[in-house]
C-alpha positions in Angstrom: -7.2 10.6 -10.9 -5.2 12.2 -7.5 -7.3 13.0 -5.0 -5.7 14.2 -1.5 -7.4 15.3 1.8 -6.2 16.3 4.8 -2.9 14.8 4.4 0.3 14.9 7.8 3.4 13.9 7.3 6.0 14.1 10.2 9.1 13.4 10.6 10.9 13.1 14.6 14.5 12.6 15.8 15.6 12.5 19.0 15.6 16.3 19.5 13.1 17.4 17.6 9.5 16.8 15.8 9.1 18.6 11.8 5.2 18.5 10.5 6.1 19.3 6.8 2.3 18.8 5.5 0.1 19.5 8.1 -3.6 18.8 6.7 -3.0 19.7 2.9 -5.1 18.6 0.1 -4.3 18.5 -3.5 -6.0 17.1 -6.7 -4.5 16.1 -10.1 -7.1 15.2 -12.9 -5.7 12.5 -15.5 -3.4 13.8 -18.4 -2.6 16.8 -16.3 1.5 18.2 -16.4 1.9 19.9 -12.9 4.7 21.0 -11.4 5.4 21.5 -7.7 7.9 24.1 -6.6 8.4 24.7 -2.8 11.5 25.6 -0.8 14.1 23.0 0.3 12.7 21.0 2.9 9.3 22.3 2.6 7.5 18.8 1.5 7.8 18.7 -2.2 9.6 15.5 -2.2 7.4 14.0 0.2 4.2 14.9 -1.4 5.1 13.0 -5.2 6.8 9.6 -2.4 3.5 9.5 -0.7 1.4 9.5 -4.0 4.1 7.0 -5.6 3.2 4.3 -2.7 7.1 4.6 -1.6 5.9 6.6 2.0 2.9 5.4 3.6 4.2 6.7 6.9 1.1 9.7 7.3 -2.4 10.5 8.1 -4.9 11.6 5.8 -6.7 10.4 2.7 -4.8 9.7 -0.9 -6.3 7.9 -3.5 -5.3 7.5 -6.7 -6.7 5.7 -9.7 -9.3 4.6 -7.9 -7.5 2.9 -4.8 -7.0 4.2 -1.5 -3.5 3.8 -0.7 -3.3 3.3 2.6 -5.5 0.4 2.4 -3.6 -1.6 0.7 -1.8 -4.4 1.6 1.6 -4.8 0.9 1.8 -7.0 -2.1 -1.6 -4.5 -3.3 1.0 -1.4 -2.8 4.0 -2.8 -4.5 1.4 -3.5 -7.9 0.4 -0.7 -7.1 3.9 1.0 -7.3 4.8 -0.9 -10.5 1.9 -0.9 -12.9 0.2 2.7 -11.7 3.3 5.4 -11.3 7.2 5.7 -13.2 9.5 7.2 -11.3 12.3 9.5 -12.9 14.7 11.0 -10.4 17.9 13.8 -10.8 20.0 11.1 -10.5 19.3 8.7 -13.0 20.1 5.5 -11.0 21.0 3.5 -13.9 22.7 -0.3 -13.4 26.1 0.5 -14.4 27.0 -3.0 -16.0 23.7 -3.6 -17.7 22.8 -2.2 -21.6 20.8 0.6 -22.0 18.5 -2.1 -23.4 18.2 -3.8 -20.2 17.8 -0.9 -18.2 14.5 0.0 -19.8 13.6 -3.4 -19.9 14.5 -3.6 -15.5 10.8 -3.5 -14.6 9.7 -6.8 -16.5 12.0 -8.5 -14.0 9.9 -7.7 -11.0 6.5 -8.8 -12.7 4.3 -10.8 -11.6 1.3 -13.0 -12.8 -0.8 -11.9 -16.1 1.7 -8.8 -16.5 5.1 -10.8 -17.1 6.0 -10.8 -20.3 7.8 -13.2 -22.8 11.1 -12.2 -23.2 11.0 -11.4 -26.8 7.9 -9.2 -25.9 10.4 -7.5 -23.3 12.9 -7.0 -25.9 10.3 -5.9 -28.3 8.6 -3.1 -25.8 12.4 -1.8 -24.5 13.2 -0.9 -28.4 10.1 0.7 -28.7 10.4 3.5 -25.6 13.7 4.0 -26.9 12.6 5.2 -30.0 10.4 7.1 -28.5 12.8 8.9 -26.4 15.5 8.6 -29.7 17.9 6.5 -28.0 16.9 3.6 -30.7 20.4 3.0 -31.8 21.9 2.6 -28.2 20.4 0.1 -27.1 23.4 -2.3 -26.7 26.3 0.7 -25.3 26.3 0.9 -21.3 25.4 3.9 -18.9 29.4 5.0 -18.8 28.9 6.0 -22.8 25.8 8.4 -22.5 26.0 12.0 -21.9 24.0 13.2 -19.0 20.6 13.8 -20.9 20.7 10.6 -22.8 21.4 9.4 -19.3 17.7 10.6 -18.4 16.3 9.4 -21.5 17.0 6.4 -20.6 15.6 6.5 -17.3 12.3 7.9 -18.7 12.2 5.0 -20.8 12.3 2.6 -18.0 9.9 4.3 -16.2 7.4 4.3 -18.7 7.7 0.3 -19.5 4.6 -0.6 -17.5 2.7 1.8 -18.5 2.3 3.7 -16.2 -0.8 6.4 -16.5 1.6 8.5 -14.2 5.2 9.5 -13.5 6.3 11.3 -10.7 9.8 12.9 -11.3 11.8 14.5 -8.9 14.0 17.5 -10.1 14.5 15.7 -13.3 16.8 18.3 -14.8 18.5 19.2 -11.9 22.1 17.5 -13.2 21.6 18.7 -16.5 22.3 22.3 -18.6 19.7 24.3 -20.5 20.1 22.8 -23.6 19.6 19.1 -22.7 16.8 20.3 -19.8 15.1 22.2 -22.4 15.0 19.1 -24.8 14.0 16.7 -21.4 11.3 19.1 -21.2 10.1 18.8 -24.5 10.0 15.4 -24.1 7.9 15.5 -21.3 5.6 17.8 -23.4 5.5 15.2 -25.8 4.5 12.2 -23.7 1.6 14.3 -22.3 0.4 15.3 -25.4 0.9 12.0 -26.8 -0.1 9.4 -24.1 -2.0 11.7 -22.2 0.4 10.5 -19.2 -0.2 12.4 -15.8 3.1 14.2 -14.9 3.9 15.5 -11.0 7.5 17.4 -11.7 8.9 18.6 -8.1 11.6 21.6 -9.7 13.1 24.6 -8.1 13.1 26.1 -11.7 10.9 28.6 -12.7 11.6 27.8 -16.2 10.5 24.0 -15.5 7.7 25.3 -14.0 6.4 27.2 -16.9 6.9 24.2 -19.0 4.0 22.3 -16.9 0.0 23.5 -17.7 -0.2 23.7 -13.9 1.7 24.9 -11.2 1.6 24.4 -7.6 3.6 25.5 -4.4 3.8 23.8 -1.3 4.6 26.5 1.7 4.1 26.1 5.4 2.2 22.7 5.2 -0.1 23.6 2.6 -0.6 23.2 -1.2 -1.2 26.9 -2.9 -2.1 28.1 -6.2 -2.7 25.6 -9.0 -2.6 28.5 -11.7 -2.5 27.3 -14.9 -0.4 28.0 -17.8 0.0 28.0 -21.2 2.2 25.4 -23.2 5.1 27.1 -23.5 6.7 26.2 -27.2 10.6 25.3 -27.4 13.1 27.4 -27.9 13.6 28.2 -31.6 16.7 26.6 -33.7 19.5 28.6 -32.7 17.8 30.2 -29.9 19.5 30.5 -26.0 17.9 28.3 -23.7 17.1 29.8 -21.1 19.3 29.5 -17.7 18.5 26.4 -15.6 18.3 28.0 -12.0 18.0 26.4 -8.5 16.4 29.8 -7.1 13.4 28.1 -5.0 10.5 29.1 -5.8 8.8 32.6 -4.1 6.3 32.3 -1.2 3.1 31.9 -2.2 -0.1 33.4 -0.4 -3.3 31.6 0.2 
C-alpha cells in the first residue's frame, strides 16, 4: 500500500541547511499497525506529513495506494489527502464552538462531487464512529466538556469519516496518562483488527511502540529495523498501566 524510495527532505534557513532523510526508503503493506520512533528532530514527523500529501517539498519516490504523489496535481492531492489518509494529532484540534457531532462530521463539509453526502447521511455516519469509539451519547456536549481522552476519541472519529484505508497519527497519546493512552491504544488495536485500517503512529514511547505489530526507527536519515511484534493484550482489570514516557527511542544500528 506505502511504497517509499530514495526519499530527501531538507530543510534551509538563512544560516544553515538540515537533510533529515537523506535517501530513505520505507514500505507499509495494507492493514499493517507500525509505529515510528526516532529522536526529536530526527524526521519522524516529516516522514508520516510527506506520506499524508501535507509536504510535497522532497525528492524521491512515494506512492501510496496506487498513486504517485508527487504527480499529482493539486486538486488530485487534496482528494487525495481527504478520502486516502485521517489524520490524528497530540493536540486534538477540535472547533471549540461546534458539537462533538459536528466535529466528526467536519470532513463532509469539504467534499466534493460523488463523495458529498446528504445531510441526514452525514448525521447518520457521525453517530456511527461515535459509537464506535463510545462517545454515542455525546454527541450534542462541546469540546470544553470532554476529558482529554474523550477529547481524542473524538478526533479519531473525525478522522475516520471518509474512510480512510489509513491514518497517520502523530504522538497521539502524548497529552494524555497511562490509563486513557492505554485505552487510545486499544482502540487503535481495535480499528486494525476490525477495519483492517493501516496505522503510521510516530511515539517516543516504548510502550506505544510495543502496542504496534511493527516497529521502525528513523536515525541519521535512514529508516531501520521493522521488527515485528506481537499484539500486546491490555492491561488486566485493576492492573497498573504502564508509565507513559517521553524517553526517545534508542539508536538503532543498520
Amino acid at each position: 500500500m506505502i511504497r517509499v524510495r530514495g526519499l530527501h527532505k531538507t530543510y534551509r534557513d538563512e544560516t544553515r541547511t538540515i537533510e533529515v532523510l537523506s535517501g530513505a526508503d520505507f514500505e507499509a503493506k495494507a492493514g499493517e499497525f507500525i509505529a515510528i520512533r526516532g529522536r526529536s528532530g530526527s524526521g519522524k514527523t516529516t516522514l508520516i506529513n510527506i506520506i499524508g500529501g501535507l509536504d510535497r517539498d522532497y525528492v524521491g519516490e512515494v506512492r501510496v495506494a496506487d498513486k504517485l504523489l508527487h504527480a499529482l496535481p493539486e486538486a488530485d492531492l487534496a482528494h487525495y489527502r481527504s478520502a486516502t489518509v485521517g489524520f490524528v494529532f497530540q493536540s486534538f484540534h477540535l472547533v471549540r464552538h461546534l458539537t462533538v457531532l459536528d466535529n466528526v462530521s467536519l470532513p463532509a463539509v469539504f467534499a466534493r462531487g460523488e463523495s458529498r453526502l446528504r445531510a441526514d447521511e452525514i448525521q447518520a455516519r457521525a453517530r456511527r464512529l461515535l459509537a464506535e469509539v463510545d462517545l454515542a451519547d455525546y454527541a450534542e456536549v462541546l469540546p470544553s466538556q470532554l476529558s482529554g481522552g474523550q477529547k481524542q476519541r473524538v478526533a479519531i472519529a473525525r478522522a475516520l469519516f471518509n474512510r480512510p484505508p489509513i491514518l497517520v497519527c502523530d504522538e497521539p497519546t502524548g497529552n494524555l496518562d497511562a490509563t486513557t493512552a492505554e485505552e487510545i491504544l486499544e482502540l487503535f488495536a481495535r480499528l486494525n483488527t476490525k477495519l483492517g485500517t493501516t496505522l503510521l503512529v510516530v511515539t517516543h514511547d516504548p510502550h506505544v511502540a510495543r502496542r504496534a505489530t511493527r516497529e521502525v526507527t528513523v536515525l541519521d536519515g535512514q529508516i531501520h529495523g521493522g521488527h515485528l511484534h506481537p499484539r500486546v493484550p491490555p492491561p488486566s482489570p485493576g492492573e497498573t498501566p504502564r508509565p507513559h514516557s517521553d524517553i526517545a527511542a534508542p539508536e538503532a544500528t543498520p
